[in-house]
N, C-alpha and C positions, 0 to 999 in steps of 0.2 A: 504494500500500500504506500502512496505516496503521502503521508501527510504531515509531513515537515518541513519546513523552508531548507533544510541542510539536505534531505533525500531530494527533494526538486531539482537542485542545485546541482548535486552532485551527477545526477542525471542528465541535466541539460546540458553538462561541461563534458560529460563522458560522448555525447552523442558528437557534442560539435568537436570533441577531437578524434572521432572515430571516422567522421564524415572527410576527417583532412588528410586520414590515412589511406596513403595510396594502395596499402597490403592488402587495405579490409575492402570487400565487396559484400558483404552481410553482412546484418545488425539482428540478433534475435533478440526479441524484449519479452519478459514474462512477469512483468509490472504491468499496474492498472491502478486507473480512480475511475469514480463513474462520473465524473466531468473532466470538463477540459480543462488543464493546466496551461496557459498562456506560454512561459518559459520551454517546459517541454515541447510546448508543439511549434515553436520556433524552430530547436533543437531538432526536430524530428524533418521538419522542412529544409533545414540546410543540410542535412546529413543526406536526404532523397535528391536535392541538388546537384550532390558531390555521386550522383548516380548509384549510390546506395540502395540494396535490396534490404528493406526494413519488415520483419516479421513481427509481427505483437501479440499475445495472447489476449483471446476473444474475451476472456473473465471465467475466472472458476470460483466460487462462491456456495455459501451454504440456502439449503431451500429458501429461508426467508429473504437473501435478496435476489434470489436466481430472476426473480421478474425482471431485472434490470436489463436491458439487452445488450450489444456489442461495450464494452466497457473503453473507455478512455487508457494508451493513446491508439489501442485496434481500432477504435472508430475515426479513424483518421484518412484520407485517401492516400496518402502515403503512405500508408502501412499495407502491410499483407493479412489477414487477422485468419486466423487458428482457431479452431476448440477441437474438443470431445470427443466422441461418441461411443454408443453402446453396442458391441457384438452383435449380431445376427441379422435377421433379414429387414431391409429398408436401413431408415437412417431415424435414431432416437440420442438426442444427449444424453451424454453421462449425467450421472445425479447433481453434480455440481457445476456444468460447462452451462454456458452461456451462448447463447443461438440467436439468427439476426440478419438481415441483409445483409449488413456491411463483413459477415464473415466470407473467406474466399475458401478457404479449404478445411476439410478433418484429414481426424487421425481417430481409431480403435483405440480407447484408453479404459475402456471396463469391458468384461463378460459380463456374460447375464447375471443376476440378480445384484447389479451394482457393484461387482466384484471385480477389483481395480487390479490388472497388468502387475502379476509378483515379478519382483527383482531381489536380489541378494543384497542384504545393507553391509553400504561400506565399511562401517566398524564395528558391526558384528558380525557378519558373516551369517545370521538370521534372516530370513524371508521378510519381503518386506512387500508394502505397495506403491504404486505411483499411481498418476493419473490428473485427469486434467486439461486445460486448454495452456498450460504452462508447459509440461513436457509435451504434448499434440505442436507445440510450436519450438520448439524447439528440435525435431522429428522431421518436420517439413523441413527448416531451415538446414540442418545436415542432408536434407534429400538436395534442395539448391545447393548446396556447397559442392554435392558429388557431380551434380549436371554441369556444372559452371566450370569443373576442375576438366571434364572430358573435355567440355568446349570454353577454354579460356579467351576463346578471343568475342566470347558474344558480348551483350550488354546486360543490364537488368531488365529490360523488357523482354530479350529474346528468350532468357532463363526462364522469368514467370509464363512467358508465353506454352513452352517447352513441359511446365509442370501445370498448368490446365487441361493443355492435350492429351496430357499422360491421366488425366483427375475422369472420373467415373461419371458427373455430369455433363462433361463437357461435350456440347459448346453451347448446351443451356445451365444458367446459373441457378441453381435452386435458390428461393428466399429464404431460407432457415439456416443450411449447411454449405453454400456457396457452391464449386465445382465438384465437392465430396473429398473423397480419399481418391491418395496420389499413388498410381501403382510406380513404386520408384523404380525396377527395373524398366518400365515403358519409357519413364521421362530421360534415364541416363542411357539407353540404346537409342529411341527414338520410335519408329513405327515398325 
């Protein structure tokens, strides 16, 4: 959550020195407010400038604010926005993702009965869960990095172009889930 002048900050400094870095060609964010932050979305507009593929998590939240839709700075056009979704057939958010026009892609982050994608924890070595519009965005943004790396000489449009065609909706945008799930072997071979 953003809500401190020192988190704002630190953020908006981070984006605009990330935008000036010629190494970085992606930005994944898995921050969110439910409004706009003025300084950020500066930050987020110079960094898209600087030809920057900008990914954000759509919002993962508990039931009582899940009403809220694409969360701030994913609801931004500069951004690419992320969430959730539930195992099986069609497309259902996870218990906690956040859904919405302004989302562009999912990712699978629960099986059925809300039962969140195990991973081993890092410092136990114990079963653990994840899940979310935070690792969902973070998931794509490693699918871009892999497409961008075969073809390093395209742009940020050609890339997201490249993971639409490869996305399960595509080349109509759902209003809930946007293009869907990205089959990443389609997007990093091609057709």
């Amino acid at each position: 959550m953003l809500d401190g002048y020192h988190e704002r900050n630190g953020v908006a400094n981070a984006l605009k020195a990330l935008g000036n870095r010629s190494d970085v060609k992606i930005i994944s964010m898995s921050i969110g407010y439910p409004w706009s932050i003025g300084k950020i979305e500066d930050a987020v507009k110079y960094a898209y400038s600087k030809g920057k593929l900008i990914f954000a998590a759509g919002g993962t939240s508990t039931d009582f604010t899940n009403w809220y839709g694409v969360i701030f700075p994913a609801s931004m056009n500069e951004t690419v926005a992320v969430t959730g979704i539930e195992e099986g057939v069609g497309y259902e958010e996870c218990d906690v993702c956040h859904t919405g026009s302004k989302i562009d892609f999912t990712v699978v982050m629960e099986r059925g009965n809300n039962n969140h994608q195990p991973v081993i924890g890092f410092y136990t070595g114990e079963a653990n869960y994840f899940g979310g519009s935070s690792v969902a965005t973070a998931f794509t943004a490693g699918t871009a990095a892999l497409v961008w790396s075969k073809y390093p000489s395209w742009n940020r449009d050609q890339v997201l172009q490249r993971l639409k065609e490869a996305s399960a909706f595509y080349p109509t945008k759902n209003s809930d889930f946007g293009y869907g799930n990205i089959d990443a072997l389609k997007a990093v071979r091609g057709y």
